[in-house]
Steps between C-alpha positions, in 0.01 A plus 500: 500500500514717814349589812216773528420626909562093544287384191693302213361684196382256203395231818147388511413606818283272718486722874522278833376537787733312649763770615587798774729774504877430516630565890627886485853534373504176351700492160437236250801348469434106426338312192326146578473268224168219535295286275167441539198252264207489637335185494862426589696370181224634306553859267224716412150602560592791688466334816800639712413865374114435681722346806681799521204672484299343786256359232589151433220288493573222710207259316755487196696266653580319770884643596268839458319432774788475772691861370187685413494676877889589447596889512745459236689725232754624278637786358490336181473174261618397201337256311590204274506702216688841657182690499563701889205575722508741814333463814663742733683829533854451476499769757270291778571139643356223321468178702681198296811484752321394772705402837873544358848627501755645309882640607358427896204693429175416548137556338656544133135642386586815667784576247465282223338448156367187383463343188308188394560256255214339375665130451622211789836438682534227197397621214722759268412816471439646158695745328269755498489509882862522513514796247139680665732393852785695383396785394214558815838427696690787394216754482467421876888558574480815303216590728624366801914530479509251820387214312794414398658161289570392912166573594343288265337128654239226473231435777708182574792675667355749683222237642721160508325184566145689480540607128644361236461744165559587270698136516718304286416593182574840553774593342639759698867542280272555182311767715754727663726446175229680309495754740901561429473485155213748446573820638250705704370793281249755582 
């Protein structure tokens, strides 16, 4: 896996509208774990890719038809089953942070990736999103040498008491492990 002028070569890509450039001189330097399902607890159908999208039809469901007006979006998302979708430039900001903060700075979309989970702050994640997780992981640090094993978080530390993925059963010591025992190659 690597990196391509920002594009994850192999990823579906799926392109958002949802993003603006990075602030000049801004270095990406921070990785933001979430999860998001869509009904919520629900896997599938392709709904969060259409919500990242703007095109979410809000008749689906009900929950659909309070977000469906949201400007939101990720850099990328992994699904149940490791497959990875792109929706923005790694290079521009994507707009999953929202109001946050990280080592006392503010507005972490202006120097971070993020990554979604498809899955709950409950439910495990599967293997396959840890491996697809992994390896996305370390073709962004060999891209981006300031994302470092210290610059890695979830949603629900750099927005406490708002946010609260990518939650329990994240299992963040299975993660970064992974990322020490596979070394970054070209």
């Amino acid at each position: 896996m690597r990196l391509q002028e920002g594009w994850l070569e192999g990823a579906h890509i799926c392109r958002s509208a949802h993003f603006n450039p990075r602030p000049e001189g801004d270095v990406v330097s921070l990785l933001v774990i979430h999860n998001i399902s869509l009904p919520p607890g629900e896997f599938g159908g392709g709904h969060v890719q259409r919500f990242f999208c703007g095109q979410l039809d809000s008749s689906l469901h009900p929950y659909f038809a309070e977000i469906a007006e949201l400007r939101v979006s990720a850099h990328f998302l992994i699904e149940r089953d490791g497959h990875i979708t792109q929706f923005v430039s790694c290079d521009e900001r994507a707009w999953h942070a929202g109001a946050s903060r990280y080592a006392g700075r503010e507005n972490c979309n202006d120097f971070s990736i993020g990554i979604e989970l498809e899955g709950s702050d409950t439910t495990p994640y599967t293997d396959a999103q840890y491996l697809a997780l992994r390896d996305l992981t370390q073709a962004l640090q060999l891209a981006y040498p300031a994302i470092t094993r210290h610059r890695i978080t979830g949603h629900e530390f750099i927005a406490p008491g708002r946010k609260t993925d990518p939650g329990v059963a994240f299992e963040w010591r299975r993660y970064l492990s992974s990322l020490l025992a596979a070394p970054l190659t070209q």
